[in-house]
C-alpha positions as CSV (number, residue, x, y, z in Angstrom):
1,X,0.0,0.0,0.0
2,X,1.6,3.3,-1.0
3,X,1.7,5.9,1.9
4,X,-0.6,8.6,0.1
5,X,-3.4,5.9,0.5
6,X,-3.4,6.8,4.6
7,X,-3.8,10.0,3.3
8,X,-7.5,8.9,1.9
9,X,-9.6,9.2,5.1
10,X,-8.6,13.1,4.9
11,X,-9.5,13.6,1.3
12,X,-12.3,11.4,2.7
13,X,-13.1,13.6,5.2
14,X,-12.7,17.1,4.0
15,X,-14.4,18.9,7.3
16,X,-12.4,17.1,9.7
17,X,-8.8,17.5,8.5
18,X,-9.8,21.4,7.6
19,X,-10.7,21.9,11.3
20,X,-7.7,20.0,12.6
21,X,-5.9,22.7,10.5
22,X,-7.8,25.3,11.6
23,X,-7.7,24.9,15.2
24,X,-4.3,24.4,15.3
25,X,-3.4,26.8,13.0
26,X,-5.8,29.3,15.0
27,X,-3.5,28.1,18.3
28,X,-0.3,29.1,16.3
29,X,-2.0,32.9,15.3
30,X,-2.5,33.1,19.4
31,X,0.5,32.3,21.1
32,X,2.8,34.3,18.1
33,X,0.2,37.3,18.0
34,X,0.0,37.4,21.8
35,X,4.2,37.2,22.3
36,X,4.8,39.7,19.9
37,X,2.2,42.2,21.4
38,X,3.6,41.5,24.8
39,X,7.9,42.0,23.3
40,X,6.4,45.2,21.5
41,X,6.4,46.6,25.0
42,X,9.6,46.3,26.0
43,X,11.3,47.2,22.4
44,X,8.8,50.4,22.9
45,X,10.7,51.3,26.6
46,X,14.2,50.5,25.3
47,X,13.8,52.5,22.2
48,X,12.8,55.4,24.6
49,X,15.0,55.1,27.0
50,X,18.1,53.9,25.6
51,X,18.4,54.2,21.7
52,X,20.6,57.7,22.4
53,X,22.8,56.1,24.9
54,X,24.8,54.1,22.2
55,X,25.9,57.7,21.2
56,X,26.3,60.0,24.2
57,X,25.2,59.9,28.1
58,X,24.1,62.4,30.6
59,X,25.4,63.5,33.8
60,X,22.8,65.1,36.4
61,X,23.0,66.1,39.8
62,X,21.5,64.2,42.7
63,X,21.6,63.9,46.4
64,X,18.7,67.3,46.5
65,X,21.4,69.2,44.7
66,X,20.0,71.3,41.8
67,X,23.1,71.8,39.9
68,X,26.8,70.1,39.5
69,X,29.9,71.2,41.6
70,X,32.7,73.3,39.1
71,X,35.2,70.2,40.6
72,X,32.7,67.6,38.9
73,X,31.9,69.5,35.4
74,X,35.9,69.4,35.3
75,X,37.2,66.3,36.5
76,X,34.6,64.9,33.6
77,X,36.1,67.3,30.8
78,X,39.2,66.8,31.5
79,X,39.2,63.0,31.4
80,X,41.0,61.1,28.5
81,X,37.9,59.7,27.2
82,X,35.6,62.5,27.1
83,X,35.7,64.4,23.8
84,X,33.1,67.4,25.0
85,X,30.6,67.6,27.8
86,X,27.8,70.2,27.2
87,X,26.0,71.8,29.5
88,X,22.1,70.9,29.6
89,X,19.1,71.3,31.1
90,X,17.3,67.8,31.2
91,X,13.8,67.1,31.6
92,X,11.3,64.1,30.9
93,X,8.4,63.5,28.5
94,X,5.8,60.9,28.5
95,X,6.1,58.5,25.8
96,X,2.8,56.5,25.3
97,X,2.4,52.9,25.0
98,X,-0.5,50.1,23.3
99,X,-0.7,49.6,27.4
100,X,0.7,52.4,29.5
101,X,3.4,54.9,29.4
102,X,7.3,55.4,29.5
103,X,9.7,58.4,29.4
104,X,12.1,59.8,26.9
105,X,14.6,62.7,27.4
106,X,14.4,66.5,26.5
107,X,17.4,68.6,26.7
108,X,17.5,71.7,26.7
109,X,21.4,73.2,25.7
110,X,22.8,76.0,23.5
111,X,21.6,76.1,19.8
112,X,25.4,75.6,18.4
113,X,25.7,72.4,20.9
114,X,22.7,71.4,19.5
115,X,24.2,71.9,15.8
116,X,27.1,70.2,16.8
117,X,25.3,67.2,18.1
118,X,23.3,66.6,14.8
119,X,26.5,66.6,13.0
120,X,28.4,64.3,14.8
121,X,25.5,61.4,15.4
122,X,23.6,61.8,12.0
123,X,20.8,63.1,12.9
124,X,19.0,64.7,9.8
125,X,16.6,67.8,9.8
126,X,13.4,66.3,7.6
127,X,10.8,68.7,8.3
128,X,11.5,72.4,9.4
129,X,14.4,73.7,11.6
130,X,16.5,73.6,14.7
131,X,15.5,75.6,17.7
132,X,16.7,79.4,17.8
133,X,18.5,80.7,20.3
134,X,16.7,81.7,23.5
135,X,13.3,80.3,22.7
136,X,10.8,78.3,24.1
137,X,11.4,75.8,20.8
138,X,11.9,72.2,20.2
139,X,13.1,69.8,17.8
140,X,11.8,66.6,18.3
141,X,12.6,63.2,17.0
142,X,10.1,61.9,14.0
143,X,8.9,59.3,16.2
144,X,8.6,61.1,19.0
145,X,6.1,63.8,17.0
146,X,4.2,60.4,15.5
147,X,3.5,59.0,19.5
148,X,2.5,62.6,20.8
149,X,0.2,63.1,17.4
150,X,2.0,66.5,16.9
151,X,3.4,68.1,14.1
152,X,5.7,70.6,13.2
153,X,4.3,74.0,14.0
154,X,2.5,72.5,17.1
155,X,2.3,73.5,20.7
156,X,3.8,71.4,23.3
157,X,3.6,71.5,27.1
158,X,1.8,70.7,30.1
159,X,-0.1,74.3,29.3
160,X,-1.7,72.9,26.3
161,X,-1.6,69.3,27.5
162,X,-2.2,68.5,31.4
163,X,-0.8,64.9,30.5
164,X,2.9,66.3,30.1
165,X,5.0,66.6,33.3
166,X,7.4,69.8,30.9
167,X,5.9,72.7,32.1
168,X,5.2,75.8,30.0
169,X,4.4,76.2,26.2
170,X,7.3,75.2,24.0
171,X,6.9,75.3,19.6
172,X,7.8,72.7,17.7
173,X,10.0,74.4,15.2
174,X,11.3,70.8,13.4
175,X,11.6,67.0,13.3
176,X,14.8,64.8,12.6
177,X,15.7,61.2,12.2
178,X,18.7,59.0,13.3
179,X,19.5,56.7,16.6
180,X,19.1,59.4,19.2
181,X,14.7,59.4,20.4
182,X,14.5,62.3,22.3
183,X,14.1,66.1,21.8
184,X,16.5,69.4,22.0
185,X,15.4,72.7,23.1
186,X,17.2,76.4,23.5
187,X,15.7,77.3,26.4
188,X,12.6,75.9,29.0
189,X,10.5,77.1,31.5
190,X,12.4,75.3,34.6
191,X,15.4,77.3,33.4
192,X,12.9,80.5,33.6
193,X,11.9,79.7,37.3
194,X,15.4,79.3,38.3
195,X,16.7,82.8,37.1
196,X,13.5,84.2,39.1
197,X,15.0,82.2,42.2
198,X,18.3,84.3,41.4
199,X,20.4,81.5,39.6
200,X,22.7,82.9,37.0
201,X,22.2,80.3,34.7
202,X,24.7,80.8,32.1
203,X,27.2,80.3,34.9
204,X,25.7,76.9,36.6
205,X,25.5,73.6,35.0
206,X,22.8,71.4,35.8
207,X,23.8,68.4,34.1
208,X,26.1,67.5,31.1
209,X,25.2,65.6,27.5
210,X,29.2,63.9,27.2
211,X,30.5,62.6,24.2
212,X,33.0,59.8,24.0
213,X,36.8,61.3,22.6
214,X,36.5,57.3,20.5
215,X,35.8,54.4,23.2
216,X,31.6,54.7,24.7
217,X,32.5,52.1,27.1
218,X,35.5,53.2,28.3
219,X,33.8,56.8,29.2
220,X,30.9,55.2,30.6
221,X,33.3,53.1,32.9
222,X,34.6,56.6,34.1
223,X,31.3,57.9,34.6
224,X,30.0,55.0,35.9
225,X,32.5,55.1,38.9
226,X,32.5,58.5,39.3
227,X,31.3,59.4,43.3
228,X,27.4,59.6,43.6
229,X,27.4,61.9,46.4
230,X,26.3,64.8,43.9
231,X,26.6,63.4,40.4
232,X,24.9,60.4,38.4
233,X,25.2,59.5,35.2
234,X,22.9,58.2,32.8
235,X,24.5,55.7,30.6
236,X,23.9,52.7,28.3
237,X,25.3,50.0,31.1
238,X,23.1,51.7,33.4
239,X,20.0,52.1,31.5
240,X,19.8,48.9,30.6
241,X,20.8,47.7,34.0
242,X,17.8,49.9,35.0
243,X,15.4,48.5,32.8
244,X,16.2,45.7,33.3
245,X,15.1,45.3,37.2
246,X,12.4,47.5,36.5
247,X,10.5,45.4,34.0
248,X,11.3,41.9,35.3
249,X,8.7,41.0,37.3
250,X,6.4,42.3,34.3
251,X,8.4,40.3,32.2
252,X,7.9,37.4,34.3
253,X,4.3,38.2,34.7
254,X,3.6,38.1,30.5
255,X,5.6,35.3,30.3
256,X,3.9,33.3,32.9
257,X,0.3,34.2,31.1
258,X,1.7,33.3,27.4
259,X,2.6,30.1,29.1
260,X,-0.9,30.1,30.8
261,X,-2.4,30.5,27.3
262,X,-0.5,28.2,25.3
263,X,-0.9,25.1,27.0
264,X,-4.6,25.7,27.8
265,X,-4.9,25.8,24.3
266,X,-2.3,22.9,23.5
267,X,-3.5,21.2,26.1
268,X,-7.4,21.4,24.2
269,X,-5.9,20.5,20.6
270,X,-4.2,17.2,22.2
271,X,-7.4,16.5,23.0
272,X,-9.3,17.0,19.2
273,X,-6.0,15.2,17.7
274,X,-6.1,12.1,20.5
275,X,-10.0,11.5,20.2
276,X,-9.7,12.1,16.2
277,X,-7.3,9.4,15.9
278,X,-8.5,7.3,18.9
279,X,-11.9,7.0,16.5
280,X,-10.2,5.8,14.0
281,X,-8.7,2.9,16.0
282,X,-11.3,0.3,13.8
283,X,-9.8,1.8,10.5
284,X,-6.2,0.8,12.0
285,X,-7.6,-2.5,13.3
286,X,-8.6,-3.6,9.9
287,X,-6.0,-2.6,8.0
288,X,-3.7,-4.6,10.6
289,X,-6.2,-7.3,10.4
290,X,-5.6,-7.6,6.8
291,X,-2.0,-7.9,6.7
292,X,-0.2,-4.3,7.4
293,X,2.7,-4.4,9.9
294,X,2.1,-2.3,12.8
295,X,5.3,-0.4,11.9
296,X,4.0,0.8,8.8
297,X,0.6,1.8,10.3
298,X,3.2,3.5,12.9
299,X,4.8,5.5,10.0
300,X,2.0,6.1,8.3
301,X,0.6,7.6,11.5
302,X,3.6,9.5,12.0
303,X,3.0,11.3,8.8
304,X,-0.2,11.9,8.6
305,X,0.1,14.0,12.0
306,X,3.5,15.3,11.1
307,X,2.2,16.9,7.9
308,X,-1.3,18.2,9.4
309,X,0.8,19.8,12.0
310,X,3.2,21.7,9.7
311,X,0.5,22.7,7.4
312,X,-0.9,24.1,10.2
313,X,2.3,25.7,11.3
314,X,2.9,27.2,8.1
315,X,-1.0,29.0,7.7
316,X,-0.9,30.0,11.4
317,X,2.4,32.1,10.8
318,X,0.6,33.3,7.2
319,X,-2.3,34.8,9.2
320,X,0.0,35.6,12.4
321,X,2.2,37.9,9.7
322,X,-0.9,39.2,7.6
323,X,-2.6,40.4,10.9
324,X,0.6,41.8,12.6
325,X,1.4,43.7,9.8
326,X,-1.9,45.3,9.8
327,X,-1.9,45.7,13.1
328,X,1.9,47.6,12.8
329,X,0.5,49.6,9.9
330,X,-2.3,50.9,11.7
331,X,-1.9,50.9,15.2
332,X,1.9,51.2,15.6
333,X,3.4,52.9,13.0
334,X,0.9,56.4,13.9
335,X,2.4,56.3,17.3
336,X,5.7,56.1,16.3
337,X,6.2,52.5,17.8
338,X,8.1,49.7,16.8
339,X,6.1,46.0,16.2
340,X,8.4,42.9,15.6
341,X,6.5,40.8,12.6
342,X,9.7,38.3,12.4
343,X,10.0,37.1,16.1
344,X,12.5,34.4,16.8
345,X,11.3,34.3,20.3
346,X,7.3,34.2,19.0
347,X,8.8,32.2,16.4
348,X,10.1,29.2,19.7
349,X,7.2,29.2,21.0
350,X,4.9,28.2,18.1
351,X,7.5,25.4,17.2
352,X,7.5,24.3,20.4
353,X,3.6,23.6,20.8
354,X,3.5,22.0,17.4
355,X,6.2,19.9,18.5
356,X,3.9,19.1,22.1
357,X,1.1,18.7,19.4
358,X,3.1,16.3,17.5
359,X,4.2,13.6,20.4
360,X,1.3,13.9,22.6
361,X,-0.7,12.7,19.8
362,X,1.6,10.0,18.5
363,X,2.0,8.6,21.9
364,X,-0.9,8.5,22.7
365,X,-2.4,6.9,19.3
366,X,0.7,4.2,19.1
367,X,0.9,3.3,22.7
368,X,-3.0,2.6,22.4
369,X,-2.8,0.7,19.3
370,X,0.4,-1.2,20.6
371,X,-1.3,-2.4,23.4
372,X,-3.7,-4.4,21.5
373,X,-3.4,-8.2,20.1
374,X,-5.0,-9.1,16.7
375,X,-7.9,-10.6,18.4
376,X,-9.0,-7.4,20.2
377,X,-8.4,-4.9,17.1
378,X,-10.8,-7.2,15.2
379,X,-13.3,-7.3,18.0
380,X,-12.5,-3.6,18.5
381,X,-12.3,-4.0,22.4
């Protein structure tokens, strides 16, 4: 008998195989749809938080000091590894999420440092213009315009916005692209207050943007031990460090529900597959009866589950793309938000179910059928 002929009770039975396929290939669509919603998160937080630390970090005061000491601002300029540390102002904006919010940076320096910057990292004017001089203005990344729904010639601020923790009313004179998701001003309302309070600002620094002379690591080492007494620094190690302890137990929580959900769901398609083949038991009785060796009926088996499986595989990831994609397109892309499609780790745990799917389901069906003598396949007991 030629292996296609196992095959027949399929063909034979159009409705059945298609909703083998289609719950399984349904189960696929879940588990990858649901992990790459749940990764979009955290690519969403690390883009915000630490996409401009590859290039630069940022030194701020701490320890209910407003401002750094003239030893610290130049201890850190003077050091080997520092090519320039400019003095900033820096402040935080909410970045919005498909579930919740994060922060990315604003800093607020000198229009010529702010010239400088976009020349040294790439980063492109696409619409409109750097910030002038003295002026509440703001350039702000093209993604960062996309999540807040602005555009260039907008108002930004918590006057026109109660959401936003940046006081005042600031006008977004441009957009750019490149690594670095933040925004640059001139000048901001915090600086304002402080020259009320009798700060002369052009001759305190309240934090630093430092660029690397060539090695990022070795001048984030440097900063990294640097006393915290009065001085931090924000920098890639320590981001991600950061971020890190800050999103595990969320981590932990997602992953523990994706597990929840995929082996509720596996755990429901054993079940179809095991009483599918379980009824077809008299089918495999007679064909033994009649002279097959269990050991092709094995293979044969084998096969017929193996191929269902990986059809099913194959259309769930279809539909899991097809959807994803519309859901980046539509959902993501206007809020300036990144969706994986092509997840290896979505990608694990789909082959990882089908490969549950696929021994469950022989196992069971084999070590049933094994178990049974000529006698009692014929008499179907």
């Amino acid at each position: 008998m030629q292996m296609k002929n196992m095959f027949k009770y399929y063909l034979s039975n159009k409705r059945r195989g298609i909703s083998l396929i289609f719950v399984m290939a349904l189960t696929v669509f879940s588990i990858y749809f649901v992990t790459s919603l749940v990764q979009s998160i955290f690519s969403t937080v690390e883009y915000s938080n630490i996409a401009c630390l590859n290039d630069f970090s940022f030194v701020y005061p701490v320890g209910g000091s407003s401002f750094l000491s003239d030893e610290t601002v130049e201890k850190i300029q003077k050091d080997d590894s520092v090519k320039k540390a400019y003095p900033i102002l820096l402040e935080y904006t909410v970045i919005n999420n498909i579930f919740g919010t994060t922060s990315g940076y604003v800093a607020f320096m000198d229009e010529a440092d702010i010239g400088e910057i976009f020349d040294d990292y790439s980063l492109t004017v696409t619409e409109g213009r750097l910030p002038q001089e003295n002026s509440y203005e703001l350039i702000m990344h093209e993604d960062m315009l996309k999540n807040k729904g602005l555009s260039v010639g907008d108002t930004f601020g918590s006057a026109v916005d109660d959401g936003e923790p940046i006081e005042g009313t600031y006008t977004i004179t441009g957009a750019f692209s490149g690594n670095s998701y933040m925004a640059f001003g001139t000048k901001s309302y915090k600086q304002k207050e402080l020259e009320e309070l009798g700060l002369d600002f052009k001759n305190t620094t309240f934090g630093l943007l430092v660029t690397p002379k060539t090695d990022l690591d070795a001048m984030n080492t440097m900063l990294d031990t640097m006393s915290h007494d009065e001085a931090a620094a924000m920098t890639l190690s320590y981001a991600q460090k950061t971020l890190k302890d800050n999103v595990s137990s969320i981590k932990f929580l997602m992953g523990v529900i994706v597990i929840v959900i995929a082996v509720s769901i596996s755990a429901a398609v054993c079940i179809v597959l095991e009483t599918t083949y379980n009824d077809r038991m008299e089918e495999f009785g007679i064909l033994y009866a009649i002279g097959y060796k269990k050991s092709w009926l094995f293979r044969n088996i084998i096969a017929e589950i193996v191929v269902l499986v990986f059809i099913s595989w194959i259309l769930g990831l279809i539909l899991s793309y097809g959807v994803l994609s519309l859901v980046a397109k539509s959902v993501f892309e206007p809020m300036g938000q990144m969706l994986s499609i092509v997840s290896i780790q979505s990608l694990l745990y789909t082959i990882i179910v089908m490969v549950v799917f696929v021994v469950v389901t022989i196992l069971v069906t084999i070590l049933k059928f094994a178990k049974k003598d000529l006698i009692a396949i014929i008499e179907m007991r």
